[in-house]
GUSEKE-728239 format. One record per residue: residue in three letters; x, y, z of N, C-alpha, C, O in turn. Coordinates in nm, 3 decimals. Layout:
REM GUSEKE-728239
+-----+---------+---------+---------+---------+----------+---------+---------+---------+---------+---------+---------+---------+
!  aa !  n_east ! n_north !    n_up ! ca_east ! ca_north !   ca_up !  c_east ! c_north !    c_up !  o_east ! o_north !    o_up !
+-----+---------+---------+---------+---------+----------+---------+---------+---------+---------+---------+---------+---------+
! ALA !       X !       Y !       Z !       X !        Y !       Z !       X !       Y !       Z !       X !       Y !       Z !
...
+-----+---------+---------+---------+---------+----------+---------+---------+---------+---------+---------+---------+---------+
***
This chain:
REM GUSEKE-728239
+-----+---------+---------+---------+---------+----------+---------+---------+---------+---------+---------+---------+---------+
!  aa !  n_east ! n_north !    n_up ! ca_east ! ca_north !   ca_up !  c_east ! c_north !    c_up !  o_east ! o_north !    o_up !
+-----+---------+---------+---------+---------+----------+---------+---------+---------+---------+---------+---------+---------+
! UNK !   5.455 !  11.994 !  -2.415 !   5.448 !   11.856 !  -2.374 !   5.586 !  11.805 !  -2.341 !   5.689 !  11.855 !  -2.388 !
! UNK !   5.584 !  11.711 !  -2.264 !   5.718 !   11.656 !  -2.201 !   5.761 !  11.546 !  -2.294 !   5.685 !  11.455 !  -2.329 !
! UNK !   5.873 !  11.557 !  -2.326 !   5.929 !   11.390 !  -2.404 !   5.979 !  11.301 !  -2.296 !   6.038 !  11.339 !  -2.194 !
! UNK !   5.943 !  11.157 !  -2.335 !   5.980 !   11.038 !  -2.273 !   6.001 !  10.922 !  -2.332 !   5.960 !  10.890 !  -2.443 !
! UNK !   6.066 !  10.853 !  -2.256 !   6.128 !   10.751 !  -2.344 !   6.014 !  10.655 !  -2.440 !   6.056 !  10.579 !  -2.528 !
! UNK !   5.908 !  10.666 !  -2.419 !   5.817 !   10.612 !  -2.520 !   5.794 !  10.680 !  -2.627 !   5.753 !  10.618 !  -2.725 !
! UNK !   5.811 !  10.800 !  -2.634 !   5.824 !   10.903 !  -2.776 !   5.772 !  11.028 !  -2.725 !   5.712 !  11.036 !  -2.617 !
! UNK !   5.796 !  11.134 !  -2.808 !   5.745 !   11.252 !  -2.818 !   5.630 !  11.297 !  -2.748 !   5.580 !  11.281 !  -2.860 !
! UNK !   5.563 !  11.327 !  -2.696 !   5.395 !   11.359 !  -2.682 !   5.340 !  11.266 !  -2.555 !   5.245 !  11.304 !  -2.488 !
! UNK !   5.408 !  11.146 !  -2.531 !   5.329 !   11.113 !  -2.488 !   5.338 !  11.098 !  -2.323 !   5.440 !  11.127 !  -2.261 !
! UNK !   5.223 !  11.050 !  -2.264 !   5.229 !   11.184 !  -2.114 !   5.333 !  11.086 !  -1.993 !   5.375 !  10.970 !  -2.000 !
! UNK !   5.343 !  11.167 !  -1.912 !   5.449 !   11.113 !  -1.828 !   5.382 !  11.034 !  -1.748 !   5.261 !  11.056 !  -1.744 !
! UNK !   5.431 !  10.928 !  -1.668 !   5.331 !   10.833 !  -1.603 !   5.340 !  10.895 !  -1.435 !   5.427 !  10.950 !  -1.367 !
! UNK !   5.275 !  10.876 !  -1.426 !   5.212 !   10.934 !  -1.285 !   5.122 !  10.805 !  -1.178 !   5.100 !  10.691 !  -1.220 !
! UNK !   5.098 !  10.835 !  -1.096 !   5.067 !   10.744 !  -1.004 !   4.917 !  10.740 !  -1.010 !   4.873 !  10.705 !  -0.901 !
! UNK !   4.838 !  10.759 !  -1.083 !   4.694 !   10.746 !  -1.052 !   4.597 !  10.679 !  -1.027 !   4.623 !  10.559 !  -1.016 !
! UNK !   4.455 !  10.717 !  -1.008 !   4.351 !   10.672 !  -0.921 !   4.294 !  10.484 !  -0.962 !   4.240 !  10.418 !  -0.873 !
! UNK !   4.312 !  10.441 !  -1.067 !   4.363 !   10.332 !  -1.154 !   4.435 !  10.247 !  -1.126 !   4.395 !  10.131 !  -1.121 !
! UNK !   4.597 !  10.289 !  -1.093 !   4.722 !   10.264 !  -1.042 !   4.716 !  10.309 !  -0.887 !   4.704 !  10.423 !  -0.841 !
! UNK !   4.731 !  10.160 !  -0.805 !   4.765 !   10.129 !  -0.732 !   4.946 !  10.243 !  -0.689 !   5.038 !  10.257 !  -0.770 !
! UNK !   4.943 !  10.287 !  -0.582 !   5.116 !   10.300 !  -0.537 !   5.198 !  10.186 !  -0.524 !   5.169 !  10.080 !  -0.469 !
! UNK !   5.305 !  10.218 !  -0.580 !   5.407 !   10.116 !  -0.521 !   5.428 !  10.046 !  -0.384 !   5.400 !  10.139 !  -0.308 !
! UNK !   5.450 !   9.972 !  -0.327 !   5.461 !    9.990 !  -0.169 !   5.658 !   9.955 !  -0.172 !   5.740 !   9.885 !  -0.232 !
! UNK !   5.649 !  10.080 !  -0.040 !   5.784 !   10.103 !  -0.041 !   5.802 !   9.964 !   0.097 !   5.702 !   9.917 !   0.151 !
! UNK !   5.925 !   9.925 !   0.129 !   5.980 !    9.804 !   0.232 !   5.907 !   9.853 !   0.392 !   5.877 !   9.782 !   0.488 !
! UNK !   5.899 !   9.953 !   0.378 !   5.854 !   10.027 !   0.543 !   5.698 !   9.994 !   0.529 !   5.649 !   9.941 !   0.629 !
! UNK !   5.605 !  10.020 !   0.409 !   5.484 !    9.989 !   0.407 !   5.450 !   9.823 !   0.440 !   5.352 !   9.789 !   0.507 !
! UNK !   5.545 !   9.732 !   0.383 !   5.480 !    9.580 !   0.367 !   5.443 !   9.544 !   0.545 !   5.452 !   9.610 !   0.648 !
! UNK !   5.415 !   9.458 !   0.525 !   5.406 !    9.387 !   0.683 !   5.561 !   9.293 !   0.702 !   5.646 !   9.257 !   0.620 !
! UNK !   5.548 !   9.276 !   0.845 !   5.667 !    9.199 !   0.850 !   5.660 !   9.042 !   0.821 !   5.574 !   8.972 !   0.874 !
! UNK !   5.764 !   8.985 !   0.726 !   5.766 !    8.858 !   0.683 !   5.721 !   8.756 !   0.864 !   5.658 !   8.651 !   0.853 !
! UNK !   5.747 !   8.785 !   0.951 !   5.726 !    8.678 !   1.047 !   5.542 !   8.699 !   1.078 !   5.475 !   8.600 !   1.108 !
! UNK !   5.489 !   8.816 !   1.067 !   5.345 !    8.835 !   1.087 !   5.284 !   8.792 !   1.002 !   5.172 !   8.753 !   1.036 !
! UNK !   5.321 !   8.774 !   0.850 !   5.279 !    8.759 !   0.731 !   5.244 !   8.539 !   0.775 !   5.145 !   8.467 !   0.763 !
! UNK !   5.429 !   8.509 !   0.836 !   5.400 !    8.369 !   0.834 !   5.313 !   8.294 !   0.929 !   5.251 !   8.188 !   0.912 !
! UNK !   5.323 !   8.386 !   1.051 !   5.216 !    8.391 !   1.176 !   5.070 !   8.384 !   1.127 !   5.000 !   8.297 !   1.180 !
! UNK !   5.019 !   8.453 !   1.043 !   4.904 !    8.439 !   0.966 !   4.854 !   8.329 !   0.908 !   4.763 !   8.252 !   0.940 !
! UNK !   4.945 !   8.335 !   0.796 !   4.946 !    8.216 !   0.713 !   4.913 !   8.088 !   0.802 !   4.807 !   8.025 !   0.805 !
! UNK !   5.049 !   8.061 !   0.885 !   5.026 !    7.926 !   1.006 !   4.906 !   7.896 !   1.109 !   4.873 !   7.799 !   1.177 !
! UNK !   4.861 !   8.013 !   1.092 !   4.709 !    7.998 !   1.195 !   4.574 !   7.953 !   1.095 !   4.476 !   7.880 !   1.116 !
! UNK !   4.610 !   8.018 !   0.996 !   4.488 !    8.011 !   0.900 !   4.546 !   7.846 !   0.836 !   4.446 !   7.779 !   0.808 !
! UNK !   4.635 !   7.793 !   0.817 !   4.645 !    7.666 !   0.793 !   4.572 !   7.595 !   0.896 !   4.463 !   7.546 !   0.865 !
! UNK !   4.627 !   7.580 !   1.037 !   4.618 !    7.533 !   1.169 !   4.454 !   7.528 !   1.162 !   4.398 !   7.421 !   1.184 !
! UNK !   4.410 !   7.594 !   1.145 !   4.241 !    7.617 !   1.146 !   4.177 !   7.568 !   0.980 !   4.061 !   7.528 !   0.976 !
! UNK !   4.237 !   7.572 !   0.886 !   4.199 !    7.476 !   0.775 !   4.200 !   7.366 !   0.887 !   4.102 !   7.337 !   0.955 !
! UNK !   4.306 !   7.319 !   0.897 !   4.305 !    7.163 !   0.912 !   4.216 !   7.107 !   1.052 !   4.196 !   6.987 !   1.072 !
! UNK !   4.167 !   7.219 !   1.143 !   4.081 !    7.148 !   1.269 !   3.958 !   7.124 !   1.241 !   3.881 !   7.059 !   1.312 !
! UNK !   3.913 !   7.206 !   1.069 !   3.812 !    7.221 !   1.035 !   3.800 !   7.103 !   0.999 !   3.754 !   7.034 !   1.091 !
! UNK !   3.823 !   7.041 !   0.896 !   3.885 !    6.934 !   0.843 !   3.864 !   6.809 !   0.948 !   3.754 !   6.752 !   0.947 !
! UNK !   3.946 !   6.773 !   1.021 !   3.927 !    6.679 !   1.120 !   3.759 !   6.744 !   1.270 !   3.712 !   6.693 !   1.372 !
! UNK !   3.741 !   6.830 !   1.217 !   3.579 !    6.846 !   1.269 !   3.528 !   6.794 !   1.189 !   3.481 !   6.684 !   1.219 !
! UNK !   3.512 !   6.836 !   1.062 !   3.411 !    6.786 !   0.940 !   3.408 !   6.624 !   0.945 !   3.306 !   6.560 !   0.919 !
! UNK !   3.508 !   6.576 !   0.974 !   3.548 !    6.398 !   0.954 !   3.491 !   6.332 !   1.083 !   3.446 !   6.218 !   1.090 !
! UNK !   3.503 !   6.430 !   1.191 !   3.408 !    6.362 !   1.328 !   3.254 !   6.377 !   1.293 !   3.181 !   6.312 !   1.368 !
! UNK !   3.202 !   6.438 !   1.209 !   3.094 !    6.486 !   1.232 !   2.983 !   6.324 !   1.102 !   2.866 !   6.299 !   1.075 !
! UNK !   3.132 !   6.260 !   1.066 !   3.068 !    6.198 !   0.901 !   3.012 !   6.058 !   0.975 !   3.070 !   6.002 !   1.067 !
! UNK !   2.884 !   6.012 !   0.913 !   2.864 !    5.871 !   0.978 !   2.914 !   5.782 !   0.868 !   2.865 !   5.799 !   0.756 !
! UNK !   3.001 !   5.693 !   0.883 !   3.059 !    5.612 !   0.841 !   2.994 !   5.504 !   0.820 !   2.903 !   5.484 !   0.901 !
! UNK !   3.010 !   5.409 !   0.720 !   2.890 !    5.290 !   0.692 !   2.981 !   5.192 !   0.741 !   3.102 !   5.172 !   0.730 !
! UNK !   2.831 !   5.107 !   0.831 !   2.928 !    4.936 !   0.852 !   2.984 !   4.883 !   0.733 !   2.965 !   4.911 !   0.614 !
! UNK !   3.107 !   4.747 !   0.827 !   3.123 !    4.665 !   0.728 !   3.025 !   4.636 !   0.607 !   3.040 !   4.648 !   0.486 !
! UNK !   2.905 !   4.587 !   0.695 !   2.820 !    4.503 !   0.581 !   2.782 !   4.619 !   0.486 !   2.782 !   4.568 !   0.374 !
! UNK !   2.743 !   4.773 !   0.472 !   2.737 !    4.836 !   0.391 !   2.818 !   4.872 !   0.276 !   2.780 !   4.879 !   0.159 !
! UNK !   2.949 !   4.895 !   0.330 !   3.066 !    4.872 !   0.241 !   3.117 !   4.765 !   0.136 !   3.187 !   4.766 !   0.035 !
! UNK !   3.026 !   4.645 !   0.234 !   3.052 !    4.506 !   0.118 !   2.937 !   4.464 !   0.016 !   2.956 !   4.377 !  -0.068 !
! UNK !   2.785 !   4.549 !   0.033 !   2.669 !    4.563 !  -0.007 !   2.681 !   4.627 !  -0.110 !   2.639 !   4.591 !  -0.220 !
! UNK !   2.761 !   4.765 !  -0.076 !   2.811 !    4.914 !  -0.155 !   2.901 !   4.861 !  -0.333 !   2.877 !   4.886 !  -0.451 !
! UNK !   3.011 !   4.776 !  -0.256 !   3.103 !    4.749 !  -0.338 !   3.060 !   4.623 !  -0.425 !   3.095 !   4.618 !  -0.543 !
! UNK !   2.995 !   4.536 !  -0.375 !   2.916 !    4.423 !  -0.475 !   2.816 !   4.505 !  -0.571 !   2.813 !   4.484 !  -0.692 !
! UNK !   2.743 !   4.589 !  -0.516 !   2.652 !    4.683 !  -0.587 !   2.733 !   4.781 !  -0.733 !   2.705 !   4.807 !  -0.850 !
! UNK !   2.812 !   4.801 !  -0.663 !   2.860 !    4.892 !  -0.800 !   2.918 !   4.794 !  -0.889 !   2.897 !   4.810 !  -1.010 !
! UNK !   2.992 !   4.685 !  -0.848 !   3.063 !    4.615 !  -0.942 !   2.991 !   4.511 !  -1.026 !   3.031 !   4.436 !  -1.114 !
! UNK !   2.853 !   4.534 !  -0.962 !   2.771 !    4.440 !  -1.059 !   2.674 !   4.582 !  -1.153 !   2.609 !   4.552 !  -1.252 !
! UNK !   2.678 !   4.690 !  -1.115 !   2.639 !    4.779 !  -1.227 !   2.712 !   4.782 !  -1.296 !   2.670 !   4.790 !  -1.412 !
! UNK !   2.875 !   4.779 !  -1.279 !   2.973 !    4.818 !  -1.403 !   2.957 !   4.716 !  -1.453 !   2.899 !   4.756 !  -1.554 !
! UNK !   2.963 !   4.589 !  -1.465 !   2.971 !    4.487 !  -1.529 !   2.838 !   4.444 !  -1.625 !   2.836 !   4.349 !  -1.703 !
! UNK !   2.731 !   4.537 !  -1.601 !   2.568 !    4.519 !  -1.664 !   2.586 !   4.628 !  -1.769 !   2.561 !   4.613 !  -1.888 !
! UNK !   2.634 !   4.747 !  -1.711 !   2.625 !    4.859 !  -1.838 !   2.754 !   4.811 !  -1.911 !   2.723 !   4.815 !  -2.030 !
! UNK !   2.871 !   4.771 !  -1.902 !   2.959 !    4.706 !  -2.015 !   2.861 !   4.588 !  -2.138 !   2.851 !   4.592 !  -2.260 !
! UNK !   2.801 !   4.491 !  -2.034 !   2.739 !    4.436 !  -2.125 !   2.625 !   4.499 !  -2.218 !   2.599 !   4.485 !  -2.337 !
! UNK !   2.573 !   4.565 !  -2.128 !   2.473 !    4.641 !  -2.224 !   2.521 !   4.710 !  -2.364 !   2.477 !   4.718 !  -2.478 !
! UNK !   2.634 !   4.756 !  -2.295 !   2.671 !    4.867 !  -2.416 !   2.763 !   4.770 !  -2.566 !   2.793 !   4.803 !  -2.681 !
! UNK !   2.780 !   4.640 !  -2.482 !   2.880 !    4.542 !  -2.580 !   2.731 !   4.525 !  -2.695 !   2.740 !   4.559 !  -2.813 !
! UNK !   2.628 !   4.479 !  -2.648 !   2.503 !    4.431 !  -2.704 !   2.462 !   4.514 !  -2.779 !   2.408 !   4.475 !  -2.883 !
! UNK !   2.475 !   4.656 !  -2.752 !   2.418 !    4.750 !  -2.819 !   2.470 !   4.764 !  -2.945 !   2.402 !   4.764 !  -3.047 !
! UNK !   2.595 !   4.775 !  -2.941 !   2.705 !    4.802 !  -3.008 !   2.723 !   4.651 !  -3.119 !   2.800 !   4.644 !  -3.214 !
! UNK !   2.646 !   4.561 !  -3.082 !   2.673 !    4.441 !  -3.202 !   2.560 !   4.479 !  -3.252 !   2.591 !   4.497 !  -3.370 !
! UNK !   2.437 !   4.506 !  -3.240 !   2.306 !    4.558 !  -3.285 !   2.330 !   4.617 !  -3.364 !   2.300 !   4.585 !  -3.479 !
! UNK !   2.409 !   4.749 !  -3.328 !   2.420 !    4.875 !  -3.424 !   2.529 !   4.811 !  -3.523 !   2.512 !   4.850 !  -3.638 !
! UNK !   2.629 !   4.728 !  -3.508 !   2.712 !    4.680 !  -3.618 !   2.660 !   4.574 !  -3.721 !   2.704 !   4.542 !  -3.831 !
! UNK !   2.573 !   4.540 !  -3.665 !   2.464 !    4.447 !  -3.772 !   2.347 !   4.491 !  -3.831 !   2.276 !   4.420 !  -3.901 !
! UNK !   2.320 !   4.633 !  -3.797 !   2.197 !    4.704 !  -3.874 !   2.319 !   4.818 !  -3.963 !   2.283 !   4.875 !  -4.066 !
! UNK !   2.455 !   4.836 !  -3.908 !   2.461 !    4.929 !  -4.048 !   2.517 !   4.844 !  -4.130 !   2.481 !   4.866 !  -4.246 !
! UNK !   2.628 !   4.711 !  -4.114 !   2.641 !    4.619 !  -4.154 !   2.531 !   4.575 !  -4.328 !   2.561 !   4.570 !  -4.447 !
! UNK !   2.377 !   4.546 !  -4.232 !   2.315 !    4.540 !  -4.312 !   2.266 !   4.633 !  -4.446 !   2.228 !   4.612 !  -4.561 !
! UNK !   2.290 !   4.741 !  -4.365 !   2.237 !    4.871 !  -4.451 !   2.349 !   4.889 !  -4.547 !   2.311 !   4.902 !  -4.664 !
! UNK !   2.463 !   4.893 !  -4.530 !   2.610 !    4.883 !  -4.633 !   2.574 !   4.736 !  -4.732 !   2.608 !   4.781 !  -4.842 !
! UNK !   2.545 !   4.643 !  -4.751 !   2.546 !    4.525 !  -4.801 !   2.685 !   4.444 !  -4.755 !   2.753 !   4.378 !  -4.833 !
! UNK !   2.714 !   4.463 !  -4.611 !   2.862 !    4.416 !  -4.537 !   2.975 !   4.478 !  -4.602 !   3.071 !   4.401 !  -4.609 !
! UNK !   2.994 !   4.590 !  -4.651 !   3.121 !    4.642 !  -4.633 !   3.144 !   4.717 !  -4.504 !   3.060 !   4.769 !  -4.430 !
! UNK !   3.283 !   4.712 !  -4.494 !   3.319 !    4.767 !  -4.337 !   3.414 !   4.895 !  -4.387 !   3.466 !   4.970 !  -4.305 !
+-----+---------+---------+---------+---------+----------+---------+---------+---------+---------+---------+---------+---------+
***
């Protein structure tokens, strides 16, 4: 058996089917093809993008002001709800304690 710097016995490392090769500077691609890539595949994210945004139907004014009265009167119903709930439940355990808090 071969010795190596990990100890006695144990086997020499080798390149195998597991292990990927190194890539030597002659194997990589060239940094300007690599950025050529990259810049096209951005370029085409982003036409996608401004396709997807032509394609969206947009709501009128009056929907937007329908939209936004609508939600802000749900948030303001489930706050109360949950304020109400929440004095309920503080006055039934309230009760159930004989008012200690």
């Amino acid at each position: 058996m071969k010795s190596t710097p990990k100890g006695p016995g144990a086997p020499a490392r080798t390149n195998s089917p597991n292990r990927p090769a190194t890539k030597s500077p002659a194997n990589r691609p060239a940094a300007t093809a690599v950025r050529t890539r990259n810049s096209r595949a951005t370029q085409e994210f982003f036409r996608g993008i401004v396709s997807e945004m032509r394609r969206v139907t947009w709501p009128s004014r009056e929907e937007w002001i329908a939209a936004t009265i609508l939600t802000v009167v749900l948030v303001v119903g489930v706050g109360v709800f949950t304020y109400v709930v929440d004095l309920a439940f503080g006055a039934i355990f309230s009760f159930l304690t004989g008012g200690a808090r």
